[in-house]
N, C-alpha and C positions, 0 to 999 in steps of 0.2 A: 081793375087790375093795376098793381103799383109797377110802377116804372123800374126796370131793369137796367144797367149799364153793359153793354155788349162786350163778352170776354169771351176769350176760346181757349180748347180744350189746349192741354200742353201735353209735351211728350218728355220734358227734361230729365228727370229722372233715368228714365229707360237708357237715353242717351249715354248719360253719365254711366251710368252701367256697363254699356257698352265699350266705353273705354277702360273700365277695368279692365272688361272679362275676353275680349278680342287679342290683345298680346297672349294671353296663357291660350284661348287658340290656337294661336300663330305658332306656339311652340311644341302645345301636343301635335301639331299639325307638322311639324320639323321631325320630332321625332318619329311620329308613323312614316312618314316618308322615307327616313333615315332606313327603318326597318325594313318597310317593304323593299326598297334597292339590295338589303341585302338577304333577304329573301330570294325573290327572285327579281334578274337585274332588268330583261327587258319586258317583261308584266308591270314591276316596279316602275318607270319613268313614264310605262302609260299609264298607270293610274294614278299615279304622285299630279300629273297635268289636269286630269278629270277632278281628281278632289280638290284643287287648285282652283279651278275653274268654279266649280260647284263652292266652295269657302267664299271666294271672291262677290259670286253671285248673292250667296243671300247674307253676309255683310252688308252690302249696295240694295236688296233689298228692304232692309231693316230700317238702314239709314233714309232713302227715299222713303216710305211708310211715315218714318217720323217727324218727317222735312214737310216732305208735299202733302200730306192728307191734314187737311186744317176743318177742323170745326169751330164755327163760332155761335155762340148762343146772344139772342136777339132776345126784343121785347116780345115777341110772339112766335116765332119759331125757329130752329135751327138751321143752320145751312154750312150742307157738307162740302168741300172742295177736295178735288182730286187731279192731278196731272190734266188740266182742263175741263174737268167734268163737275157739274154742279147740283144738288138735289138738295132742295128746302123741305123741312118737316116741321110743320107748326108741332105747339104743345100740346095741343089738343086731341090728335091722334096718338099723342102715347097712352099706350096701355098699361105698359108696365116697366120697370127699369130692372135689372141684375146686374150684380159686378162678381168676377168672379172670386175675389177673397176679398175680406175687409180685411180693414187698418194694413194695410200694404202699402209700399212708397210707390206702387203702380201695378196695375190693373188691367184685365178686360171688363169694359163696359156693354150691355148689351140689352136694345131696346128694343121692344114689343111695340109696333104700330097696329094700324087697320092696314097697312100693306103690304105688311111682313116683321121680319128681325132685318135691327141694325147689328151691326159689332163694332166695336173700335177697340184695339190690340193698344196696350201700352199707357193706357192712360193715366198721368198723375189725379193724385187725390180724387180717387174715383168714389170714394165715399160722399165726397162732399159736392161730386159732380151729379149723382141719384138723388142726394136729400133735394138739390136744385131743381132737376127736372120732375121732380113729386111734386115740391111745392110751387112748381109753373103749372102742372097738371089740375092740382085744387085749386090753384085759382080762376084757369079755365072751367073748371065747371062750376065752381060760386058766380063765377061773370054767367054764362049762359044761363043759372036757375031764376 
């Protein structure tokens, strides 16, 4: 098996994104608000809080996801990190790889093991992240033959 240099997966792209497409949020999110109060006024200021609440949320969602979930690929297998939580997946047990578009500035990536499906949301160059874990895959089974 040829020796691999250990990199992980990145999220930048999505990030970057994110900072476009969050302000034009922020302001459809101004204007429905603006509406519903004058629609109606005290339905209006409770749901202007909940949507508020719920925007806030899965921004800080998104952002954590792209922060904290770290994959790094090794000479032999991968390993996932999460807000303290750790699971290794040699190469070996992949089955299979999908991504869900090609030539995209970022992707869902999504692996076939013997112990189920991974997924990873957001992933840059996910093309180039599948051709990688294909050809970890053939080379585990040219080492085993």
């Amino acid at each position: 098996m040829s020796k691999t240099t250990p990199f992980t997966l990145t999220r930048e792209k999505h990030l970057d994104h994110m900072v476009k497409v969050v302000p034009f949020i922020a302001l459809m999110f101004g204007i429905q608000g603006y509406v519903l109060t004058k629609i109606h006024e005290s339905f209006g200021s409770t749901a202007i809080f909940f949507l508020a609440g719920c925007l806030i949320s899965m921004i800080t969602a998104f952002i954590t996801y792209d922060v904290k979930h770290q994959v790094t690929f090794l000479e032999s297998h991968m390993e996932i990190r999460f807000l303290g939580l750790s699971k290794n997946i040699p190469y070996s047990e992949i089955l299979s790889v999908r991504i869900s578009e090609s030539n995209q500035t970022f992707a869902s990536l999504q692996l076939f093991t013997k112990e189920g499906a991974h997924r990873f949301f957001f992933v840059d160059d996910a093309d180039a992240i599948k051709t990688f874990l294909e050809a970890q895959k053939k080379q585990e089974f040219k080492a085993a033959a």
